[in-house]
C-alpha positions in Angstrom: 146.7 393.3 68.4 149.6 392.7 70.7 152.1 389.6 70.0 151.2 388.1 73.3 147.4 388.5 72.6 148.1 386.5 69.1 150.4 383.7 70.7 147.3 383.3 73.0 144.8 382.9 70.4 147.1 380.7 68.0 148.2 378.3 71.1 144.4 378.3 72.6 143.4 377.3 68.5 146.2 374.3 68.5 144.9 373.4 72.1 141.6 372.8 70.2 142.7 371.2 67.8 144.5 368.8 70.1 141.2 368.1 72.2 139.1 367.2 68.9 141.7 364.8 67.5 142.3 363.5 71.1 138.6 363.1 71.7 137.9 361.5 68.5 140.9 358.7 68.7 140.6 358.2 72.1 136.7 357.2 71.5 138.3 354.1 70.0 139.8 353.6 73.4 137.7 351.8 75.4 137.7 350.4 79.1 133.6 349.1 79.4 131.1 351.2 77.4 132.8 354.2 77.8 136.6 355.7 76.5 139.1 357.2 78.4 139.2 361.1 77.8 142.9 361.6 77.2 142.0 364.7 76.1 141.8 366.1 79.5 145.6 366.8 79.7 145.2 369.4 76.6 142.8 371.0 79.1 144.8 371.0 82.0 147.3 372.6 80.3 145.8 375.5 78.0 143.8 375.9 81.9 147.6 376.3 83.2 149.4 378.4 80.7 146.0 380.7 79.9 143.7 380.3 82.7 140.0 379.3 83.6 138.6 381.0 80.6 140.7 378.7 78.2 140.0 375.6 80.4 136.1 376.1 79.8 137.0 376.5 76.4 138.8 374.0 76.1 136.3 371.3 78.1 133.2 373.4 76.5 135.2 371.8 72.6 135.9 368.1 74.4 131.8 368.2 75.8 130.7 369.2 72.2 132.9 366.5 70.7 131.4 363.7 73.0 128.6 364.4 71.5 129.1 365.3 68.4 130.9 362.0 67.9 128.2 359.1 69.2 130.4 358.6 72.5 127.0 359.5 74.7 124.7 358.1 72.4 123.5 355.6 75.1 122.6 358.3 77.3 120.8 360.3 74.4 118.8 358.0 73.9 117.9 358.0 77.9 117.6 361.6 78.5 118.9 364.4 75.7 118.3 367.5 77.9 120.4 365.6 80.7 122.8 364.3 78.4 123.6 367.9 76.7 123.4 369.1 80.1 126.0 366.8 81.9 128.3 366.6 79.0 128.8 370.5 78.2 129.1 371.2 81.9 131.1 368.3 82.8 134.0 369.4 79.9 133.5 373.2 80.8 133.8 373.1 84.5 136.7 370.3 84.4 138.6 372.7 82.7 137.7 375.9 84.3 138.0 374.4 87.8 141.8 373.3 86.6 142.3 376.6 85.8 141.3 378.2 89.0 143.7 375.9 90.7 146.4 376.4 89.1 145.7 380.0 89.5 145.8 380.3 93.3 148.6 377.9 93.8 150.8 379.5 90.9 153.2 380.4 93.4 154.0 376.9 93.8 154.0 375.7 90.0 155.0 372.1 90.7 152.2 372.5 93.7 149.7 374.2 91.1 150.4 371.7 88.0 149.7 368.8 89.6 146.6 369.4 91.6 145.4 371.4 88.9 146.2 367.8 86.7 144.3 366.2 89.5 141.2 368.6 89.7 140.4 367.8 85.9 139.3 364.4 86.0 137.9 365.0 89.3 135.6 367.3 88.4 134.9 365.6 85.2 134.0 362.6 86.9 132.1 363.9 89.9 129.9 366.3 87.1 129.5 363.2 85.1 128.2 361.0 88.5 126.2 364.1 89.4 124.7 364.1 86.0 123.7 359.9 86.1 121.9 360.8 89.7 119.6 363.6 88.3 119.1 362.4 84.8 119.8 358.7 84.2 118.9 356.7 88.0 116.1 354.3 86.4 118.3 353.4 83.6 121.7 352.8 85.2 119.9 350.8 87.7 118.4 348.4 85.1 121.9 348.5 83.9 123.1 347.5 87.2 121.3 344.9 87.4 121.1 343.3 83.9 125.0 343.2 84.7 124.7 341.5 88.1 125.9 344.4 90.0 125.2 344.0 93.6 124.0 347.7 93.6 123.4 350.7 91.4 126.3 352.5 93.8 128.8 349.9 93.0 127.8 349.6 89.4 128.4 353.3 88.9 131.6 353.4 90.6 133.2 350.5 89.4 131.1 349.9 86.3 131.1 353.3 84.7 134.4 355.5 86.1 136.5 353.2 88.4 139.0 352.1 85.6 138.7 355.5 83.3 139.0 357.8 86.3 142.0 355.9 87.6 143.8 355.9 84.3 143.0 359.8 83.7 143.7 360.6 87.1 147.1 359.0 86.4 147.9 360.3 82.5 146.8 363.7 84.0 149.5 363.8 86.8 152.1 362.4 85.2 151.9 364.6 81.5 150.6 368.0 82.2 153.2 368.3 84.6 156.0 367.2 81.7 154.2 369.5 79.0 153.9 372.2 81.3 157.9 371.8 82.0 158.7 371.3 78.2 156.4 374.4 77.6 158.6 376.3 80.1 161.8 375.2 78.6 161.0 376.1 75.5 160.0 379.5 76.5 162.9 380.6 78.0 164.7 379.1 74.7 163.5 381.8 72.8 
């Protein structure tokens, strides 16, 4: 086995490291019922520096902690096929879909980091919305309305991702672009 082959595997093994420690602090994070996933700017960068493949890893290990840790319990208990479901694919494709990105545009890396920063949560979010339509409508509506929600649509936007998906959004394109650049640095150090 090469030395670049080895680096790969030893990095990718600290980025997963990173997401399960992130994942399982940041669940004490909360905004609502549900915690911010700082852990998304691990992904974005082991998507950046090793490419889709290690972005669905990397989202495939944050999905498996969400649920290995209780954070979806509330929709377990709604819907655990649909749970499973949205939270593997949500993690996996985040991180894969980051990857692409910063792929195509690599030419650009400043360009390629930060939409690829951006593309994360999207994706994360819109799998995650995606996932409440198909498997969880009846219950988020009760939700809504125990709540006093005017409607299920504005429950859902500004009851369940509004805040998180602002502040990840935000922690997304400010860091990976720094780690990315520290990375870099550091690189061409040795």
């Amino acid at each position: 086995m090469n030395s670049e082959k080895i680096k790969k595997i030893s990095v990718i093994g600290i980025f997963t490291a990173i997401v399960i420690i992130l994942q399982m602090l940041g669940s004490f994070i909360k905004f609502g019922p549900f915690s911010i996933s700082l852990v998304l700017i691990p992904i974005v960068v082991g998507a950046a520096l090793y490419g889709p493949s290690a972005g669905a890893w990397l989202g495939f290990v944050f999905g498996m902690v969400v649920l290995l840790s209780g954070d979806a319990a509330s929709f377990l208990a709604v819907s655990v096929i649909g749970t499973i479901l949205t939270v593997i694919l949500k993690g996996s494709l985040a991180g894969f879909a980051s990857g692409l990105v910063y792929k195509s545009l690599s030419k650009n890396k400043t360009v390629a980091t930060v939409l690829s920063a951006a593309m994360c949560p999207i994706t994360n979010t819109g799998i995650f919305l995606l996932g409440c339509l198909l498997f969880f409508m009846p219950t988020i509506t009760q939700w809504s309305e125990g709540l006093g929600f005017a409607n299920v649509g504005q429950y859902m936007i500004l009851g369940l991702v509004g805040g998180n998906f602002l502040v990840e959004l935000m922690a997304n394109v400010i860091l990976s672009p720094i780690i990315l650049r520290i990375i870099a640095m550091s690189d061409k150090i040795h």
